[in-house]
N, C-alpha and C positions, 0 to 999 in steps of 0.2 A: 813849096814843100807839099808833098802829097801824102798826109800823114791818117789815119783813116784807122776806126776802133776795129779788132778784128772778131769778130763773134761764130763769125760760120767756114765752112769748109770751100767755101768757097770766097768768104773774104782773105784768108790761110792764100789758097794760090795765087790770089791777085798781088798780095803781099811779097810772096815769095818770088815773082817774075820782076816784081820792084826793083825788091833786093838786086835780085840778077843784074838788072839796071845798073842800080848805082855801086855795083860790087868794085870798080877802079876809082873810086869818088877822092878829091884829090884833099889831102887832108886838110883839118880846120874849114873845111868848106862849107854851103846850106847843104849839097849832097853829101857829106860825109855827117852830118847831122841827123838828115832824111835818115840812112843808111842806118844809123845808129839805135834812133828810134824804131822804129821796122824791124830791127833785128829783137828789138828788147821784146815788142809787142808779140811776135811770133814766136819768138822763146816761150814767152808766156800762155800762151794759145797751148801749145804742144803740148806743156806740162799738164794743163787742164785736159786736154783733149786724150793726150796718150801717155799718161802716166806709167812710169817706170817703177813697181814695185820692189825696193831692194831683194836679193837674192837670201833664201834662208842660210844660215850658219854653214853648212855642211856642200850646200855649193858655192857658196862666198873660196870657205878652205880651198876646195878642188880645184874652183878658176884660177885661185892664186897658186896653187901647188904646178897647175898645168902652164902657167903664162910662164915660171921659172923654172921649167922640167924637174920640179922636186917631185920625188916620191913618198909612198907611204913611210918607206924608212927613215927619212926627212922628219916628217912628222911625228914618227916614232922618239926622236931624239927632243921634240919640244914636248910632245906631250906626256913621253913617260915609258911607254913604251909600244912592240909593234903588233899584239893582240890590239889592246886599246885603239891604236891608230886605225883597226881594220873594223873594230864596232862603232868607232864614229862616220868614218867614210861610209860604212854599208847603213848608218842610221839605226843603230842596233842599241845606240847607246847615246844618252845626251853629254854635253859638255859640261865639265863642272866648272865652277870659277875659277880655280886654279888655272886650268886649262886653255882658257879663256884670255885669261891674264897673259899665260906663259905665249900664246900666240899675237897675244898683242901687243908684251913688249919683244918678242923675238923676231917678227914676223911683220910686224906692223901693219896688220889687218886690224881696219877699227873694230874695235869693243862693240862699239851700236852693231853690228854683223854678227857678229858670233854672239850675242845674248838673244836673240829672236825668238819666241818659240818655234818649235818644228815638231812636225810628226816622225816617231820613232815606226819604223817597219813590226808590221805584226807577224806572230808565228816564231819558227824554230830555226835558226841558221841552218845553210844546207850540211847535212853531213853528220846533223847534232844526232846525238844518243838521244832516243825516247828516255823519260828520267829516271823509269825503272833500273833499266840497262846501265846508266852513267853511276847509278847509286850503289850497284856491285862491287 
C-alpha cells in the first residue's frame, strides 16, 4: 500500500496518478483500500487547497430557477408576486423570512442559501422617476 500524507501540489498529482492506478481495483481488495484512502486524502487536500465558497442567496435562486427552466413568473407565485420577484433577482431588495421560508418549503432550496448576507445594488433602477417627478 502506497499510502502517503498529502501536503503539496505536487504531493495532490502523485496522488491523483495513484488513484488513476488503482481506479478498476477489484473490490474488498489492499487496492480497493489504497484506492479508498487516496481518494479521502485528496478530497481533503482540495477542500483545503480550493475551497468552494457557497453561492449568495440571489444566485443560489437563479441556478435553481435556470437548472429547471423556471422563470421570474415562477418565483412570482412562491414569493408573492412579479414586481418583488424582479427586485430580488436584480438585487434591489433583500429577502424577508417569509420568503425565504416560502422558497424553502416550495422549492427546496436550503434555508443556509437563501439567509447569507449579500450586497443589495446601489442607485435608482433603470427607468425610475427622479423623486421629485414620482411625488407629482
Amino acid at each position: 500500500m502506497d499510502v502517503f500524507p498529502i501536503r503539496t501540489d505536487e504531493d495532490h498529482a502523485r496522488a491523483l496518478r495513484r488513484i488513476e492506478q488503482l481506479w478498476n481495483a477489484k473490490p474488498n481488495s489492499p487496492e480497493e483500500a489504497e484506492l479508498d484512502i487516496l481518494a479521502t486524502l485528496v478530497d481533503a487536500y482540495e477542500e483545503k487547497r480550493w475551497p468552494i465558497e457557497a453561492p449568495n442567496p440571489v444566485d443560489a435562486i437563479i441556478a435553481y430557477m435556470s437548472e429547471r427552466a423556471l422563470t421570474q413568473a415562477d418565483l412570482a407565485k412562491v414569493i408573492g408576486s412579479r414586481s418583488r420577484a424582479s427586485e430580488i433577482l436584480n438585487k434591489r431588495r433583500h429577502l424577508t423570512l417569509e420568503m425565504v421560508w416560502a422558497l424553502n418549503r416550495k422549492w427546496r432550496i436550503p434555508a443556509e442559501l437563501l439567509i447569507k448576507p449579500y450586497k443589495l445594488k446601489v442607485g435608482k433602477p433603470r427607468g425610475a422617476l427622479p423623486r421629485a417627478a414620482a411625488e407629482k
